[in-house]
C-alpha positions as CSV (number, residue, x, y, z in Angstrom):
1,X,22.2,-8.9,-14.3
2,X,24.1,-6.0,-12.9
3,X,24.9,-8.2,-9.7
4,X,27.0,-11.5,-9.3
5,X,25.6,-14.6,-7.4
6,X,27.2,-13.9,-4.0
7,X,25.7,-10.6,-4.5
8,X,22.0,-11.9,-5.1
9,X,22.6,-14.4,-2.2
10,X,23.2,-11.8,0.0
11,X,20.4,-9.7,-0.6
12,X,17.9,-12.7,-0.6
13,X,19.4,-13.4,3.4
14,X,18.6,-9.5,3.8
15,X,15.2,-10.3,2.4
16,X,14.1,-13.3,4.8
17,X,16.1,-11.3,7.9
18,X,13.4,-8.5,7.4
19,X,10.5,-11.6,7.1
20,X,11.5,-12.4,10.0
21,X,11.1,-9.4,11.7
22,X,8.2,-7.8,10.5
23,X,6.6,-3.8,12.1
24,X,3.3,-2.2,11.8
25,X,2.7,0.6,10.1
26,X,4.1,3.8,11.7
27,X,6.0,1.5,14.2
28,X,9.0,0.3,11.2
29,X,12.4,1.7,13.7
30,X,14.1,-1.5,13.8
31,X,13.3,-2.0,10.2
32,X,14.6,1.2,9.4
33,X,18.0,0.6,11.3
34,X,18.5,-3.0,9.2
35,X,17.8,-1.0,5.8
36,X,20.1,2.2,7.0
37,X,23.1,-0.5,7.8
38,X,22.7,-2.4,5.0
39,X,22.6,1.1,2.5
40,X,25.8,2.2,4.1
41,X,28.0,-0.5,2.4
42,X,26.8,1.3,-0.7
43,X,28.0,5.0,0.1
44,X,25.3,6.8,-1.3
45,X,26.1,10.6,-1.3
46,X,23.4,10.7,1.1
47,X,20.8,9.2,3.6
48,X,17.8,11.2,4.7
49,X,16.3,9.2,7.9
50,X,13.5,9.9,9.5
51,X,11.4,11.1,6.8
52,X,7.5,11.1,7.1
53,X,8.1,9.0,10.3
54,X,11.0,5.7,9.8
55,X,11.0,6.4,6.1
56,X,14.7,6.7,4.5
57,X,16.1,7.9,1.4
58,X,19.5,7.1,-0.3
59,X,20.8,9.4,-2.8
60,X,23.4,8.9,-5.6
61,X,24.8,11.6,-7.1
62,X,25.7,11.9,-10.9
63,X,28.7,14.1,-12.2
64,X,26.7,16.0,-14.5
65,X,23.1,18.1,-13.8
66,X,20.2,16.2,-14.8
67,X,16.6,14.7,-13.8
68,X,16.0,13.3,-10.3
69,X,14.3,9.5,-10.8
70,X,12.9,8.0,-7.3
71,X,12.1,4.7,-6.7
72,X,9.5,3.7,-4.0
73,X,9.3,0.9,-1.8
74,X,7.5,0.0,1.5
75,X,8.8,-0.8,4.8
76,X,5.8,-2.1,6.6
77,X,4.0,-5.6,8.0
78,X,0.8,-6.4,8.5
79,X,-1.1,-7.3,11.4
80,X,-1.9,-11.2,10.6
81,X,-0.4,-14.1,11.8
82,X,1.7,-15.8,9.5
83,X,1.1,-19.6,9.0
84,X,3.8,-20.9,7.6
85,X,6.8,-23.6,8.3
86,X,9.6,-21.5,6.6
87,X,12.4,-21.7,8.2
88,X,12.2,-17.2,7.6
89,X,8.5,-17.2,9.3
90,X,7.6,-14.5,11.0
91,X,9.2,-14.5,14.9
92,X,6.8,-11.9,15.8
93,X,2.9,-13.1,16.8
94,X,0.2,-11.6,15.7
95,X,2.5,-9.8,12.6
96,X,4.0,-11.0,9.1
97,X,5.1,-9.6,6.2
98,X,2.0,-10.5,4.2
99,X,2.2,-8.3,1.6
100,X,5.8,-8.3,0.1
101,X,7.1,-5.6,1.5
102,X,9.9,-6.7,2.9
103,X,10.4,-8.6,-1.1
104,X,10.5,-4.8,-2.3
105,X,12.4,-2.9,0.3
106,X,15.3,-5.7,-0.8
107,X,14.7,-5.0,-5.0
108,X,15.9,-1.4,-3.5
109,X,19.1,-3.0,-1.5
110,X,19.6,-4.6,-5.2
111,X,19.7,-1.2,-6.7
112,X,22.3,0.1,-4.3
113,X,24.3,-2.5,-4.4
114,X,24.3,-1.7,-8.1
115,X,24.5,1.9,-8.3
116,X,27.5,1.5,-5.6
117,X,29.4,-0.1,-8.4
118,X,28.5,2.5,-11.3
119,X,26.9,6.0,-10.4
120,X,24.5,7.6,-12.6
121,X,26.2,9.9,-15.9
122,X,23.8,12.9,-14.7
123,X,20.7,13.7,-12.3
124,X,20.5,12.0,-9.4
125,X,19.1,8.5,-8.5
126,X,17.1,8.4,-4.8
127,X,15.8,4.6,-3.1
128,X,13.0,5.9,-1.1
129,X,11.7,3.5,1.5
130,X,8.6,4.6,2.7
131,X,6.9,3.8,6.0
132,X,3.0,3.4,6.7
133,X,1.5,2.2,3.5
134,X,-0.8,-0.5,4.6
135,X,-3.1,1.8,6.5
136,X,-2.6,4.9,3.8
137,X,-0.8,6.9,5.8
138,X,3.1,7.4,4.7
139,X,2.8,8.8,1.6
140,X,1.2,11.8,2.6
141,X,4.1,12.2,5.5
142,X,6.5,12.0,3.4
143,X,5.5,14.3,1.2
144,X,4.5,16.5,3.9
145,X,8.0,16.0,6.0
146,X,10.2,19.7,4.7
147,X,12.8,17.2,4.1
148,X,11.6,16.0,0.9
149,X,11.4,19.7,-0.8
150,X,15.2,18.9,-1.3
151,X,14.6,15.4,-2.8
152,X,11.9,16.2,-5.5
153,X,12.1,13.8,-8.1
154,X,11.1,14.2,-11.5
155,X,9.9,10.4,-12.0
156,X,8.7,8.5,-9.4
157,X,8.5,4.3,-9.9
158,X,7.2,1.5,-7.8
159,X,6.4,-1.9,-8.5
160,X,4.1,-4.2,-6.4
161,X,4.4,-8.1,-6.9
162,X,1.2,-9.7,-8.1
163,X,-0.1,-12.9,-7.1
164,X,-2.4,-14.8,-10.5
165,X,0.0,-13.6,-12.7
166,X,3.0,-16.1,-14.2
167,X,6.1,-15.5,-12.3
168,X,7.7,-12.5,-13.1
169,X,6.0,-11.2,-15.8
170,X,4.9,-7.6,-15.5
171,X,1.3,-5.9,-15.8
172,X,1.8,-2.2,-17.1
173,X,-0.6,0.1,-18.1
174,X,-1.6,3.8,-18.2
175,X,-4.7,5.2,-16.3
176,X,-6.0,3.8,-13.0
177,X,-4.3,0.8,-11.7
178,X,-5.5,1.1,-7.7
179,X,-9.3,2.0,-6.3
180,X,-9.6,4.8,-4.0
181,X,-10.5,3.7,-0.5
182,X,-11.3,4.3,3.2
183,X,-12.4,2.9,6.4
184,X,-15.9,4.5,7.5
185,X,-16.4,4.2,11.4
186,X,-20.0,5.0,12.5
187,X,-21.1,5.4,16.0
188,X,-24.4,5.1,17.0
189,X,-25.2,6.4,20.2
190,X,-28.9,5.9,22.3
191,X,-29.4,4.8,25.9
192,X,-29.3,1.4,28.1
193,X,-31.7,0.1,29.5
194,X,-32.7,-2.8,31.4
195,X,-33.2,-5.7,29.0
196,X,-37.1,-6.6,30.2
197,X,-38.0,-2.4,29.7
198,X,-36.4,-1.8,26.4
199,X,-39.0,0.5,26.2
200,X,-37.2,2.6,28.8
201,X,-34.3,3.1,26.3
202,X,-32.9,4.2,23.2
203,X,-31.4,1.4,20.6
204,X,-29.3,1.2,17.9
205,X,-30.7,-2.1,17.2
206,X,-33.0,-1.8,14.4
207,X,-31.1,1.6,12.7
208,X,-27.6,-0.5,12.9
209,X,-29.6,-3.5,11.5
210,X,-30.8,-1.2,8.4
211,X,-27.9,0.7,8.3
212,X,-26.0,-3.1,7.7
213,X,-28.1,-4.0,4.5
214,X,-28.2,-0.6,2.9
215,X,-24.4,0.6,2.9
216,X,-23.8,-2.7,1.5
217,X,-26.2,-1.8,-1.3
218,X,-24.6,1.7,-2.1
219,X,-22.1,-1.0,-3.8
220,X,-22.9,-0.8,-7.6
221,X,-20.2,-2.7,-7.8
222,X,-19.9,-4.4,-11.6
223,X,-17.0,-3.2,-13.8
224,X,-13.8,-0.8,-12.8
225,X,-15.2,2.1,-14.3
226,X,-15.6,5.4,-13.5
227,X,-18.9,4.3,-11.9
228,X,-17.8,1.4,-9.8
229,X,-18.5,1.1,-6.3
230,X,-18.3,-0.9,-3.7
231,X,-19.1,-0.5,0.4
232,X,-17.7,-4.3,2.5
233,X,-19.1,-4.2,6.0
234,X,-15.7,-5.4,8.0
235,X,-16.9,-4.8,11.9
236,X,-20.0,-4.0,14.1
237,X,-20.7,-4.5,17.3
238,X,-24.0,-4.0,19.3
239,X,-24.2,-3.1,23.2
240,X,-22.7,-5.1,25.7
241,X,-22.5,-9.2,26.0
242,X,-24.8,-9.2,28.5
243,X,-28.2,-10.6,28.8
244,X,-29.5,-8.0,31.2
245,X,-28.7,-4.6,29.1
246,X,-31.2,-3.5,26.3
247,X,-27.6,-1.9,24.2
248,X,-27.3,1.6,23.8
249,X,-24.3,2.0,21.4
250,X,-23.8,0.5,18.3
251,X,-20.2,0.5,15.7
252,X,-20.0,-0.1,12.4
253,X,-16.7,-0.5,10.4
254,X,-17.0,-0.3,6.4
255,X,-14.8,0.2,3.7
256,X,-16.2,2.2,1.0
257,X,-14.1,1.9,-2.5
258,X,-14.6,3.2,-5.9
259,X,-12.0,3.5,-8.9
260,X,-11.4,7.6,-8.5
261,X,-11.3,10.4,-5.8
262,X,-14.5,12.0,-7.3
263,X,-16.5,8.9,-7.3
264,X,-15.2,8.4,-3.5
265,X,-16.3,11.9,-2.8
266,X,-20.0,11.0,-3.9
267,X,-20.2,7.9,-2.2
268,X,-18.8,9.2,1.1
269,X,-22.1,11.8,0.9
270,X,-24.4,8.7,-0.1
271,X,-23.6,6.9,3.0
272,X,-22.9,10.1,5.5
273,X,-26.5,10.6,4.5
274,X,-28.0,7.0,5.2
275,X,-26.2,7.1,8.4
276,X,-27.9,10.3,9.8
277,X,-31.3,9.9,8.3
278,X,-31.4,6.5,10.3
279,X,-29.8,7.7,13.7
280,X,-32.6,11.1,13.1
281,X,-35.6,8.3,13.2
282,X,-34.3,6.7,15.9
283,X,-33.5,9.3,17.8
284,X,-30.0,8.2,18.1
285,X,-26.8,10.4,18.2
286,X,-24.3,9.6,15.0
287,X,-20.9,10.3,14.8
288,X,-18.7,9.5,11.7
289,X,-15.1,9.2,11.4
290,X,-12.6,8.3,8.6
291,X,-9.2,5.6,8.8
292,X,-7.1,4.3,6.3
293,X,-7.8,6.7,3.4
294,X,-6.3,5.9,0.2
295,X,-6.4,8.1,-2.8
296,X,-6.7,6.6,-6.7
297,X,-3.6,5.4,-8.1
298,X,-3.1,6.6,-11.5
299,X,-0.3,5.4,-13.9
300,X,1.4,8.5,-15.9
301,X,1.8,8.0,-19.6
302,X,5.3,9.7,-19.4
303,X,6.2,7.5,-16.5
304,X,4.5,4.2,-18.3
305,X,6.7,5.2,-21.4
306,X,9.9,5.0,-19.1
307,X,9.3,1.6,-17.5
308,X,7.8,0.1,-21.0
309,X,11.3,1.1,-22.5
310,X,12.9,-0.6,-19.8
311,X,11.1,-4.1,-19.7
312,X,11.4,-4.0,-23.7
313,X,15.6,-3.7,-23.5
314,X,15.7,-6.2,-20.2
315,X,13.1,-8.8,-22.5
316,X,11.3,-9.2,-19.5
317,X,7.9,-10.5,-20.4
318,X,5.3,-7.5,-19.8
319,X,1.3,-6.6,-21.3
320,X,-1.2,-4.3,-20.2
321,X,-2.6,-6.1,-17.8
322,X,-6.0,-6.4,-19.2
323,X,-7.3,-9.2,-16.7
324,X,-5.7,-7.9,-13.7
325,X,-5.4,-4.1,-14.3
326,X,-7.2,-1.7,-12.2
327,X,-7.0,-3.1,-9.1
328,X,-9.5,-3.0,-6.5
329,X,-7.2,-3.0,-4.0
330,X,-5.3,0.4,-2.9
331,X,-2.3,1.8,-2.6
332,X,-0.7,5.0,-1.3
333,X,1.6,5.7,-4.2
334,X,-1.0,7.9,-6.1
335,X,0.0,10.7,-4.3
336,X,3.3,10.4,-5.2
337,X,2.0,11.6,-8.8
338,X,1.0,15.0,-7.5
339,X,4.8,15.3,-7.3
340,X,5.5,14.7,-10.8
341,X,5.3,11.5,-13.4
342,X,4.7,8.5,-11.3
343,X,3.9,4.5,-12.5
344,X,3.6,1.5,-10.5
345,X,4.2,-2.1,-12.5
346,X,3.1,-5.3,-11.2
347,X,5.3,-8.3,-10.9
348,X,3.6,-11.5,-11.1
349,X,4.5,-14.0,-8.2
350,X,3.1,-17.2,-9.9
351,X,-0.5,-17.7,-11.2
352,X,-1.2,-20.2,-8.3
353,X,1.0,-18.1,-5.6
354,X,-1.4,-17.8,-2.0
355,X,-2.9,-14.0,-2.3
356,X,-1.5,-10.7,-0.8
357,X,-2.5,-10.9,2.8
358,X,-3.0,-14.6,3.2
359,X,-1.8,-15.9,6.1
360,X,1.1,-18.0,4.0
361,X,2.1,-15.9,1.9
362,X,5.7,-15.5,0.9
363,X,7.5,-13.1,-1.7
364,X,9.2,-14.8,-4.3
365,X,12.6,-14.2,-3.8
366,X,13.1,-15.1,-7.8
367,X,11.6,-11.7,-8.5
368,X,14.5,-9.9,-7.0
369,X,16.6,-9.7,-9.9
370,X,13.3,-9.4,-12.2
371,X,12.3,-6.1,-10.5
372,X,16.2,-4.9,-9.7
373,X,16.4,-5.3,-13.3
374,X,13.5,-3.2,-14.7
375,X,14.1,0.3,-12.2
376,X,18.3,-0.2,-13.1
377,X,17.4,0.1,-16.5
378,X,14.6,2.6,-16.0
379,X,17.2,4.3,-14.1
380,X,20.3,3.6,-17.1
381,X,17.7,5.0,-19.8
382,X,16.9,8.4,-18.0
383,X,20.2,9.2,-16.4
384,X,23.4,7.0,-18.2
């Protein structure tokens, strides 16, 4: 390990600080501060703040021209509250870093800690901590912001720690390795009435009530193919809570989610179409709006090559992934390949670890060194 003990120790504290502190998506400020202090005591040649929101990125300089390699992590919490009696729970109610976000943003601190020590022979080397990816959102500010023109990498590298697989042994594979996603948000809009002259009014009831089983069935759901689909009915809600009101507006929240964009792009006309052909018979004004939008994640063969290489010369324990890989879950670091090369592994946290998102999850602070390991060599190979 490029690090000492004391070292490791340090960045672990770092780690559980940020648990214990968790921010929203789009909201990470204090976060950011913590990760700006703590990347100053490692003199990068520079620190870009502000970038696509709180993001930051740290840049180390090699003495000779060569290829820029970026590696990704994620600043932000979730909105669930954490149930947990670690003494590093969550301080915040209602929030918790759920995910293991705060367990990659501190593989990062690892790296420049490291690359403090011994720059890279050529190129350059840029942390990039990214803001908003739990509701889809940062990527695409980042690599919107005019700031990042200067940064353009040439590889881009993430990892994500896996729950169900052994502790820290990586899935890696080429292809798709996230589904495409996004939150559908129907309104259906009639008129009240009084509830003993529903006749008298407009409804959603029966449309909303249709509308419930068949999104649900545009779901082929079955293998993560090309074909797959899958629509998960998350929120509705029907008039008023009173007795007295026949309801007049109606909302329904789904998630529609299929293994690539183009797929998406059919089922998002599938259920546009459902959605108006029942408000049309009803006589009901629909209106359809779109949150949380997620693009496929796709692993570069180029960029695969590169972290394979690495995991191979650090003997760190690594396969295709063929039980876990793609995922139906989403991530925002797709987009990232439209930059150039990009490749996301996935770090096991223990096969009976609790789930991303349960209410008691923890990151494993043993995969620190694991994943600090795999990008310093990714980052040794490419640049010396």
């Amino acid at each position: 390990m490029f690090l000492n003990g004391g070292e490791l120790d340090e960045i672990t504290a770092f780690r559980r600080e940020l648990h214990r502190r968790p921010e929203l998506s789009g909201h990470e400020a204090e976060t950011a501060r913590t990760v700006t202090q703590a990347l100053r005591s490692s003199e990068p040649d520079a620190i870009v703040t502000g970038l696509g929101g709180h993001g930051i990125a740290a840049v180390y300089q090699g003495a000779a021209d060569g290829p820029t390699v970026m590696i990704r992590a994620e600043l932000d919490a979730l909105p669930i509250e954490e149930l947990s009696s670690l003494p590093h729970r969550s301080e915040i109610a209602g929030k918790g870093h759920l995910c293991g976000h705060d367990g990659h943003t501190a593989i990062l601190i690892a790296l420049a800690k490291g690359l403090s020590h011994r720059r890279p022979a050529r190129g350059r080397a840029i942390l990039l901590f990214q803001p908003a990816e739990e509701n889809g959102a940062g990527a695409a500010a980042v690599l919107a912001d005019p700031k990042f023109e200067a940064l353009k990498p040439d590889f881009v590298f993430s990892l994500h720690n896996f729950p169900g697989l052994p502790l820290g042994h990586v899935a890696l594979a080429e292809g798709p390795v996230n589904c495409a996603s996004r939150g559908m948000k129907i309104v259906l809009s009639g008129k009240t009435s009084h509830a003993s002259c529903p006749e008298d009014g407009i409804a959603p009831t029966f449309a909303m009530a249709r509308l419930l089983e068949e999104l649900t069935g545009l779901g082929a759901g079955g293998r993560l193919d090309a074909d797959f689909t899958l629509v998960t009915v998350t929120h509705a809600r029907l008039g008023e809570p009173a007795f007295g009101i026949s309801p007049g507006r109606a909302e329904i929240w789904a998630t529609l989610r299929t293994l690539t964009d183009v797929r998406m792009t059919g089922l998002v006309e599938s259920a546009e179409t459902l959605v108006r052909s029942h408000a049309e018979a009803a006589g009901l004004v629909s209106s359809i709006s779109y949150e949380d939008i997620f693009h496929q994640c796709s692993n570069a063969p180029a960029a695969v090559d590169e972290l394979r290489r690495a995991l191979v010369d650090e003997e760190i324990s690594h396969d295709r992934g063929a039980t876990a890989l793609p995922m139906k879950g989403s991530e925002d670091f797709g987009l990232f390949g439209r930059v150039a090369p990009s490749a996301m592994f996935f770090l096991g946290a223990g096969e009976d670890h609790p789930r991303l998102h349960n209410p008691d999850y923890d990151f494993p602070d043993a995969l620190i060194a694991v994943g600090a390991r795999a990008f310093m060599r990714t980052i040794r190979n490419l640049l010396g």
